[in-house]
MMTF fields as JSON, N, C-alpha, C and O atoms, coordinates in Angstrom:
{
  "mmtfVersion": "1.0.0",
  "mmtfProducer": "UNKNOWN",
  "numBonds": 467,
  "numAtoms": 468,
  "numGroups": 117,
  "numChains": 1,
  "numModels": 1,
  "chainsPerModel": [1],
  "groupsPerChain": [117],
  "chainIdList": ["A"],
  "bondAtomList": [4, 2, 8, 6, 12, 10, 16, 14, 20, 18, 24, 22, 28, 26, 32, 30, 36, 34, 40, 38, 44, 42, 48, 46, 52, 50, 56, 54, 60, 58, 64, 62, 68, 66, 72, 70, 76, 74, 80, 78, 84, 82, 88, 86, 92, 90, 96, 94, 100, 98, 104, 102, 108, 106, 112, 110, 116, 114, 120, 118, 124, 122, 128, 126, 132, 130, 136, 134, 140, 138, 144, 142, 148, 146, 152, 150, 156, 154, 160, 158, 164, 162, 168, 166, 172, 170, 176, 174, 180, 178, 184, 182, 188, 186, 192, 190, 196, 194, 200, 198, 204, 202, 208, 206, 212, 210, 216, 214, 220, 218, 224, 222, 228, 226, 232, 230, 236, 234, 240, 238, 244, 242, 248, 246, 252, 250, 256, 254, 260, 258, 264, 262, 268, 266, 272, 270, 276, 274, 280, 278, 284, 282, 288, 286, 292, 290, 296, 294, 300, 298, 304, 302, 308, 306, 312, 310, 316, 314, 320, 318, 324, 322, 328, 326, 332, 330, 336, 334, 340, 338, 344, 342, 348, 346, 352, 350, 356, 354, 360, 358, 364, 362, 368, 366, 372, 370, 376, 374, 380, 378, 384, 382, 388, 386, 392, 390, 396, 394, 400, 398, 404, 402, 408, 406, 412, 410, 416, 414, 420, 418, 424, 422, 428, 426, 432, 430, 436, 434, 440, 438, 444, 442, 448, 446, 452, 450, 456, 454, 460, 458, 464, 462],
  "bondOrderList": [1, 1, 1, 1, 1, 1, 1, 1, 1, 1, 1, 1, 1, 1, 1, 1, 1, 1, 1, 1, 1, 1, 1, 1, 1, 1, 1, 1, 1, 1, 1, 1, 1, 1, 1, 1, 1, 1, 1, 1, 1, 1, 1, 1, 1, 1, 1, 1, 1, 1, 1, 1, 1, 1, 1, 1, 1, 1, 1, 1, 1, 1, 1, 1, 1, 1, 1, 1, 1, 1, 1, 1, 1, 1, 1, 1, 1, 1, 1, 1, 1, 1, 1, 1, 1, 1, 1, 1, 1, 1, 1, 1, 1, 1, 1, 1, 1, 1, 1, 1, 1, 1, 1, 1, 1, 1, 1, 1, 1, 1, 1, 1, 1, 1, 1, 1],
  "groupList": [{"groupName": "UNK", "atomNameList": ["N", "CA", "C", "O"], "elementList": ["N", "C", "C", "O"], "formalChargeList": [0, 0, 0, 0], "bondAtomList": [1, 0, 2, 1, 3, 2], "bondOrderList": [1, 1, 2], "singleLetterCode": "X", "chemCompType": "L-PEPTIDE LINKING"}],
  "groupTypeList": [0, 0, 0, 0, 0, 0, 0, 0, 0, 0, 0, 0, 0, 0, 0, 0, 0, 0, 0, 0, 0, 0, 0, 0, 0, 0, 0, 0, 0, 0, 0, 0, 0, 0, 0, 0, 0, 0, 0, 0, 0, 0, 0, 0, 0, 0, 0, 0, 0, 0, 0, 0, 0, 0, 0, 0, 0, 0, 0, 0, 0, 0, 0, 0, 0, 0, 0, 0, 0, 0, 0, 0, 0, 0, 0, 0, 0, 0, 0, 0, 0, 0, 0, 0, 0, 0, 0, 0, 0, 0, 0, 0, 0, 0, 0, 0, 0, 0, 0, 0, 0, 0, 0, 0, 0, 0, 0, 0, 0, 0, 0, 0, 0, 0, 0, 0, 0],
  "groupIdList": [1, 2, 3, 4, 5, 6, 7, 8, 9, 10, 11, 12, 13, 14, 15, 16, 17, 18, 19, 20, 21, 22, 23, 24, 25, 26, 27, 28, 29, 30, 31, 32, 33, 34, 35, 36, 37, 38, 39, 40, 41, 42, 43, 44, 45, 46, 47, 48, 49, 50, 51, 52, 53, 54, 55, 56, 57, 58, 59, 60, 61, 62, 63, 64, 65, 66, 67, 68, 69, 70, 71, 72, 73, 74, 75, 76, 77, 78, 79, 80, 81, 82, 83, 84, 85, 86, 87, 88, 89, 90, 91, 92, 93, 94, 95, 96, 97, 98, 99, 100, 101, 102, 103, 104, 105, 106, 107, 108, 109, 110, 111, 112, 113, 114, 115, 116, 117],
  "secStructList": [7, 6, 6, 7, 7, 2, 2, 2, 2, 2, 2, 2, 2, 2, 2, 6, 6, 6, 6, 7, 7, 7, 7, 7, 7, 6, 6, 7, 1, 7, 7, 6, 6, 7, 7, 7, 2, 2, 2, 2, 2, 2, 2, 2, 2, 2, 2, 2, 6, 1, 7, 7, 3, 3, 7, 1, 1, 1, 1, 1, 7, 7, 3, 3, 3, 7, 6, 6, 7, 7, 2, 2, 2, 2, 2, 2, 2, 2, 2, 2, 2, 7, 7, 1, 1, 7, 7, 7, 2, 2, 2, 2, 2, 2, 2, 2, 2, 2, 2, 7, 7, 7, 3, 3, 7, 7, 7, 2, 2, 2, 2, 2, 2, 2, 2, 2, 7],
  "xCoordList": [-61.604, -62.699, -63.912, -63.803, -65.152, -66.392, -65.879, -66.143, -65.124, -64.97, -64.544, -64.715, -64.001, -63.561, -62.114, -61.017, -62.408, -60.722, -59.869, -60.216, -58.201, -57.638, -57.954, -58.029, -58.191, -58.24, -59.907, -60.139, -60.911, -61.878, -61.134, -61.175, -60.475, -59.864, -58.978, -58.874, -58.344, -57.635, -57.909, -57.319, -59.326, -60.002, -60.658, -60.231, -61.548, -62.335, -61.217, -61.414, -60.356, -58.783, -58.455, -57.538, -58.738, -58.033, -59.09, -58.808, -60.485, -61.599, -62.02, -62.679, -61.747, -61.878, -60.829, -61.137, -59.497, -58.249, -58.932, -59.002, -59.399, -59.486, -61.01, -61.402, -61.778, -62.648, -63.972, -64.871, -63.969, -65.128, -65.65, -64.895, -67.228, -67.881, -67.736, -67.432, -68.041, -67.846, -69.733, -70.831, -69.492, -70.757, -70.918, -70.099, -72.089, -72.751, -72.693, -73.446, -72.38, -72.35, -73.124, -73.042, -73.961, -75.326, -76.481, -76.738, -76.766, -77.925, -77.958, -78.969, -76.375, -76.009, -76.72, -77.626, -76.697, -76.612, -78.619, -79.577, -78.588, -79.568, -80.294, -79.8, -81.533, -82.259, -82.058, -82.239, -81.755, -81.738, -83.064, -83.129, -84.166, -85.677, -86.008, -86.678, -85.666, -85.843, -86.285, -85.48, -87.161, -87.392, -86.807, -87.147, -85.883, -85.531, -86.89, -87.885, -86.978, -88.006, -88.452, -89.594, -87.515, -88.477, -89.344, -90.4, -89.098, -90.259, -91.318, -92.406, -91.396, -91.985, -92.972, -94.133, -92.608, -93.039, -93.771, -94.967, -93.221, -94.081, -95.053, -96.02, -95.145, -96.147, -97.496, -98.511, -97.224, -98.12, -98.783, -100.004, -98.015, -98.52, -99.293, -100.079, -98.868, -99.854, -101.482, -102.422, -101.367, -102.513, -103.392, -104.581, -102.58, -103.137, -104.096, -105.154, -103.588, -103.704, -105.361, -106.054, -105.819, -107.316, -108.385, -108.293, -109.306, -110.147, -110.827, -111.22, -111.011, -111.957, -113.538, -113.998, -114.353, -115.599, -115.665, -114.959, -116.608, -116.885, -118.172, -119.027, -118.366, -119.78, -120.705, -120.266, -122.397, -123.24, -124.014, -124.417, -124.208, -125.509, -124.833, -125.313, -124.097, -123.377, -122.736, -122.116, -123.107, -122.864, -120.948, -120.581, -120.242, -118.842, -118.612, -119.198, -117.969, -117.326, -116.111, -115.118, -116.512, -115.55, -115.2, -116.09, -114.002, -113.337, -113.049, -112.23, -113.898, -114.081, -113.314, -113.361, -113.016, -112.297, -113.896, -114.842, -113.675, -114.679, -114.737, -113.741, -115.714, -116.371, -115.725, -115.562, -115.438, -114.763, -113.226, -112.539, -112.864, -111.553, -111.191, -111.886, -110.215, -109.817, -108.154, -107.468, -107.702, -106.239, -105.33, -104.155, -106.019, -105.543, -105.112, -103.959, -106.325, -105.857, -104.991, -104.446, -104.673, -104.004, -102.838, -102.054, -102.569, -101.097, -100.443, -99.466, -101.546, -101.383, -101.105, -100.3, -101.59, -101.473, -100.27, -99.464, -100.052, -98.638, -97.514, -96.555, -97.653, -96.555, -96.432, -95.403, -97.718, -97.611, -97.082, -95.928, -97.361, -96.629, -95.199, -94.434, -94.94, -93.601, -93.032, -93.039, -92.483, -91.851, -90.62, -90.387, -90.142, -88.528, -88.637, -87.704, -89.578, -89.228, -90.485, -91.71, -89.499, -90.186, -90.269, -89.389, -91.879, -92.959, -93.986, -94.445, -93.932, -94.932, -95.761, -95.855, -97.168, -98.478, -98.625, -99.027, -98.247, -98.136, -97.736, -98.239, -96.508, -95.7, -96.787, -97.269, -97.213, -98.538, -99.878, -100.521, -100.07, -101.461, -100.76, -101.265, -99.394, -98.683, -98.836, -99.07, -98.729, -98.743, -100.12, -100.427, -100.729, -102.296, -102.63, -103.205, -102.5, -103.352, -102.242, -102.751, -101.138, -100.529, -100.672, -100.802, -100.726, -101.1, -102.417, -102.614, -103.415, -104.966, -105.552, -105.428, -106.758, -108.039, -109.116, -110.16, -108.381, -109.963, -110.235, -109.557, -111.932, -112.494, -112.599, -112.256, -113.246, -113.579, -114.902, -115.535, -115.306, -116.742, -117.394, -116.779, -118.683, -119.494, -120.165, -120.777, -120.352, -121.138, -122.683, -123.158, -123.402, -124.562, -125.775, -126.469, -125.883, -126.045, -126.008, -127.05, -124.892, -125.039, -125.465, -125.943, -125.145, -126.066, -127.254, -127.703, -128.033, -129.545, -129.811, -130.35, -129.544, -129.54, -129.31, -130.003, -128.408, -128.364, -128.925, -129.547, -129.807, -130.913, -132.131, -132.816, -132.524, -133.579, -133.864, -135.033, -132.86, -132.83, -133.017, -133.0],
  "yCoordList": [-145.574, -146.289, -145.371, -144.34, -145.716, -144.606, -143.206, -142.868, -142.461, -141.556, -140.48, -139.289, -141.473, -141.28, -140.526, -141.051, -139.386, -138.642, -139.18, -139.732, -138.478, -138.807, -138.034, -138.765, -136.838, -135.567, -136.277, -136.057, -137.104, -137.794, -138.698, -138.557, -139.62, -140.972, -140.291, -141.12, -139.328, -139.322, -138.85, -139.195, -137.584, -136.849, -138.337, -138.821, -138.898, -140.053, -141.15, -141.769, -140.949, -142.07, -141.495, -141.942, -139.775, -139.195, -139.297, -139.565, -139.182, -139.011, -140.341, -140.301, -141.481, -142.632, -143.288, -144.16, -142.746, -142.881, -142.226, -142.81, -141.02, -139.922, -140.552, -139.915, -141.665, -141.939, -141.225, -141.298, -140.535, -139.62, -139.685, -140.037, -139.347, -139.747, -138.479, -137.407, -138.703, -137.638, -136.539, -137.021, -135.562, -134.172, -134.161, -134.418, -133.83, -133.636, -131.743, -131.358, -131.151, -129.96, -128.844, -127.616, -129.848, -129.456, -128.186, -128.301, -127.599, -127.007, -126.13, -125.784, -125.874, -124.665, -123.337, -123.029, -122.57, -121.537, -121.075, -121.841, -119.312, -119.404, -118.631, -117.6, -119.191, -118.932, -116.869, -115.925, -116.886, -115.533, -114.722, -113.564, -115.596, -114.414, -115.378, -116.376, -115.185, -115.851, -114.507, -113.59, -114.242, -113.083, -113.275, -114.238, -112.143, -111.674, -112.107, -111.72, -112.96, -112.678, -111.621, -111.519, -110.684, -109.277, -109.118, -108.824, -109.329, -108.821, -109.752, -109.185, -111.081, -111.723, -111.26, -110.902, -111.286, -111.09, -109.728, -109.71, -108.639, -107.765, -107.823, -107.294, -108.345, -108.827, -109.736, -109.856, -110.281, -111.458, -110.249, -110.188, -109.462, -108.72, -107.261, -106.394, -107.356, -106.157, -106.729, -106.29, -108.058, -108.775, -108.763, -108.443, -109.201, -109.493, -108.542, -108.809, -107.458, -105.982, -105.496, -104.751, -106.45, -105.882, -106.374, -107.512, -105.889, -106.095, -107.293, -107.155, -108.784, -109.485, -109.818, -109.51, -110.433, -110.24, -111.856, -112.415, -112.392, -113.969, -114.025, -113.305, -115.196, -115.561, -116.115, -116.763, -115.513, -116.363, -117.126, -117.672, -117.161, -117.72, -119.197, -119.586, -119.787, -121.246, -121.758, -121.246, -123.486, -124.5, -124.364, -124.612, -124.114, -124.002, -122.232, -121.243, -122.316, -120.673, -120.387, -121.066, -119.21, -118.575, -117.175, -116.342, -116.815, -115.785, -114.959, -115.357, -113.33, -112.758, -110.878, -110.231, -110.745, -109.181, -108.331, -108.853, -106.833, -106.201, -105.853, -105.751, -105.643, -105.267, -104.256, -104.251, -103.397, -102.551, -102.359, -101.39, -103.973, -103.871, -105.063, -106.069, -105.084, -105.678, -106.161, -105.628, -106.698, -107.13, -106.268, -106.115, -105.536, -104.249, -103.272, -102.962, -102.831, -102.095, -101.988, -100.915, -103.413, -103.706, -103.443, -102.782, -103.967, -104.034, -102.836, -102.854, -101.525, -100.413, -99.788, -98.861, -100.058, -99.537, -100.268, -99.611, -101.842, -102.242, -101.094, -100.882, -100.412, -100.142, -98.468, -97.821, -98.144, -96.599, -97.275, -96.905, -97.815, -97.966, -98.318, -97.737, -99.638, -99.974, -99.316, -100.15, -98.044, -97.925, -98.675, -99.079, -98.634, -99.498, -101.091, -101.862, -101.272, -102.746, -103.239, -103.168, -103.675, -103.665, -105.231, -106.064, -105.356, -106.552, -105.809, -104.738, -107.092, -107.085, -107.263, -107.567, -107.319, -107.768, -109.135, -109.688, -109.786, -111.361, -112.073, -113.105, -111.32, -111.951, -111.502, -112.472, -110.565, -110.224, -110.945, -110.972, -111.421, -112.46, -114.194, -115.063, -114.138, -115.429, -115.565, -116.693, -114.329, -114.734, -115.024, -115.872, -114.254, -114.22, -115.305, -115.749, -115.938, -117.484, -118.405, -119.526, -118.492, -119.477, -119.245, -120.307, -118.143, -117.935, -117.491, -117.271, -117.295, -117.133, -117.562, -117.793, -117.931, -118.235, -117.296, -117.24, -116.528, -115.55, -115.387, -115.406, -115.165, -114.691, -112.848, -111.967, -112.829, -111.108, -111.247, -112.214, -110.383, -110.004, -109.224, -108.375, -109.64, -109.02, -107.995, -108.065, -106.525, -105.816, -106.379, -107.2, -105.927, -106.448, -105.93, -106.815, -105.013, -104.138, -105.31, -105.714, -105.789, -106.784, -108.042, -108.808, -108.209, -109.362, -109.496, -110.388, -108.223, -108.181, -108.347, -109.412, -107.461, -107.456, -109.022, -109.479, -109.724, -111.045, -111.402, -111.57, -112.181, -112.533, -112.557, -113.578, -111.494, -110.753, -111.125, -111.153, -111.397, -111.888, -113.012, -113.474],
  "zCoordList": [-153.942, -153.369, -153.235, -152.571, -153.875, -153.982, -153.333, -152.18, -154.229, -153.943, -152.576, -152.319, -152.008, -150.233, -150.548, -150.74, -150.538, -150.298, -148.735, -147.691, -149.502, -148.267, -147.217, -146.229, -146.925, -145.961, -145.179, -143.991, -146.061, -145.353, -144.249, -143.026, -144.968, -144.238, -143.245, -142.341, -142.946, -142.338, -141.127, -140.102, -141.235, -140.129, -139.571, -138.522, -140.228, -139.935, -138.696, -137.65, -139.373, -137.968, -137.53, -136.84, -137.328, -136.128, -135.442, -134.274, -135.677, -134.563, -133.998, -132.958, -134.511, -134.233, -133.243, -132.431, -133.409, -132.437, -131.148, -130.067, -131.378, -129.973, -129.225, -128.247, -129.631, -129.479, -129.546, -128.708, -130.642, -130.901, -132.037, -132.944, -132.42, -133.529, -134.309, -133.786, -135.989, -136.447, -136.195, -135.92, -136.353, -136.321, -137.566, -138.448, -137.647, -138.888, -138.923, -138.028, -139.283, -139.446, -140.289, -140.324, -140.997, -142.25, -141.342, -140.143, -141.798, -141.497, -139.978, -139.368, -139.552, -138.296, -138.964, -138.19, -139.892, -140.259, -140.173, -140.265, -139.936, -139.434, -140.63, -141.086, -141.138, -142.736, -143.096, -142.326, -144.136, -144.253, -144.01, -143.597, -144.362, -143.81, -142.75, -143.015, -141.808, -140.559, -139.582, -139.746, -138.795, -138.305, -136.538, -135.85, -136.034, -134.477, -134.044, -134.657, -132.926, -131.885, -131.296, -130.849, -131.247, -130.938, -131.411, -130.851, -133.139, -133.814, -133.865, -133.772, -133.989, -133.509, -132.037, -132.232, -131.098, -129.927, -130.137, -129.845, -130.587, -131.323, -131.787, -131.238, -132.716, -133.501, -133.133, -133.819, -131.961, -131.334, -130.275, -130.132, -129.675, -127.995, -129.371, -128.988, -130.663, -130.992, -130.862, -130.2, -131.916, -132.125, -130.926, -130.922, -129.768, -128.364, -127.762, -127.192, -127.967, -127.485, -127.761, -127.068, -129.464, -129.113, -128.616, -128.156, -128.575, -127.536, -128.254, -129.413, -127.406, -128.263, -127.976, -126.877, -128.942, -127.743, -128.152, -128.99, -127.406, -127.469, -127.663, -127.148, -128.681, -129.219, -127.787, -126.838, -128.056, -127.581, -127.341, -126.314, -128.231, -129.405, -129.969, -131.034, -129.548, -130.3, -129.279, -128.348, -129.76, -128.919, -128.616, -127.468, -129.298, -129.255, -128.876, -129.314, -128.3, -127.85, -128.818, -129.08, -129.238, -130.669, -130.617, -130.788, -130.401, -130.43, -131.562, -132.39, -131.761, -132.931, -132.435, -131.389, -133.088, -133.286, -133.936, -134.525, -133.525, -134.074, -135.185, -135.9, -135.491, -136.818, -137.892, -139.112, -136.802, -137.685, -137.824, -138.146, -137.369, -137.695, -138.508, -138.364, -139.326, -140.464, -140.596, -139.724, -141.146, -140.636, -141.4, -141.066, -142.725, -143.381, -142.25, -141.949, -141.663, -140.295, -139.386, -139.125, -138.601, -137.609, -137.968, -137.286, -139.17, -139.839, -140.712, -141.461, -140.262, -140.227, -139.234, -139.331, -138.204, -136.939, -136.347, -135.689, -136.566, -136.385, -136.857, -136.116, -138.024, -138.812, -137.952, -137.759, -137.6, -136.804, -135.569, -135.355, -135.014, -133.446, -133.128, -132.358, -134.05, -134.601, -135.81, -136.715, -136.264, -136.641, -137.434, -138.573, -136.486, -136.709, -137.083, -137.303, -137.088, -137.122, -138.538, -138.636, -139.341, -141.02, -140.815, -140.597, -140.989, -141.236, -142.547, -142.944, -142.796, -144.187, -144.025, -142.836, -144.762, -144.45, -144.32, -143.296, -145.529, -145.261, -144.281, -143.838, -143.824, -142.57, -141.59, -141.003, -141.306, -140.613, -140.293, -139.243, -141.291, -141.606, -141.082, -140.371, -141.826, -141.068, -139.777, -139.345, -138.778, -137.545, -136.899, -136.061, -137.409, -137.408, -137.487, -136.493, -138.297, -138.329, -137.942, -137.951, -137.648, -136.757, -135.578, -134.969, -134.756, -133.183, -132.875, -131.68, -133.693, -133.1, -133.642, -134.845, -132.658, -133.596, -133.356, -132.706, -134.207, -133.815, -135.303, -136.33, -134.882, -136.331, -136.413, -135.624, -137.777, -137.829, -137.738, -138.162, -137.24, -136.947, -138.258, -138.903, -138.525, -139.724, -139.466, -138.4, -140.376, -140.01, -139.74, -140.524, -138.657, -138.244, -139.536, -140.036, -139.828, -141.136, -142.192, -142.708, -142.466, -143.913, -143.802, -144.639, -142.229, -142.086, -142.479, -143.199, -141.811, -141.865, -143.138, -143.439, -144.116, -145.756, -146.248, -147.157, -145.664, -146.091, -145.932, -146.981, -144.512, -143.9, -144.601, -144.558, -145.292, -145.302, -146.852, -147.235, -147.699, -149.056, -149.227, -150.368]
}
């Protein structure tokens, strides 16, 4: 009958006797690049850690990192502070834009040059 083994039918009438439904058991196992929350949590309290400044000049308030820092950087300085705990850049930038909204700040310097053209 469509392919219904006996060892199905038979678990299926023992759990049905004992009055219990069958579990789906699909999808327990936990992804192989799945990252420890440590490192996670790591990774969020480094980001946290710098200093941000807030726009003034605009109708909406916008949260920007300085100028002279870059996410090349951070995720350099992640890798000097944390040691032990191997994150990639990507996975780096992943957290970055799923938990902040901050922007990078432009040199004031290229602005002007832009401006000015």
């Amino acid at each position: 009958m469509h392919a219904i083994t006996d060892d199905r039918v038979c678990r299926l009438s023992s759990l049905l006797s004992e009055g219990k439904s069958p579990r789906d058991k699909r999808g327990k196992n936990v992804p192989g690049n799945a990252k420890p929350g440590v490192v996670i949590d790591a990774v969020k309290s480094h980001i946290a850690s710098f200093h941000v400044k807030t726009s003034h000049y605009s109708a909406r308030e916008y949260h920007y990192l300085d100028a002279k820092l870059n996410l090349k950087i951070m995720d350099s300085l992640f890798t000097h502070d944390f040691p032990e705990l191997t994150v990639s850049y990507d996975y780096y930038l992943h957290i970055f834009k799923e938990n902040f909204s901050l922007g990078l700040a432009v040199h004031k310097l290229i602005l002007a040059v832009v401006v000015k053209s």
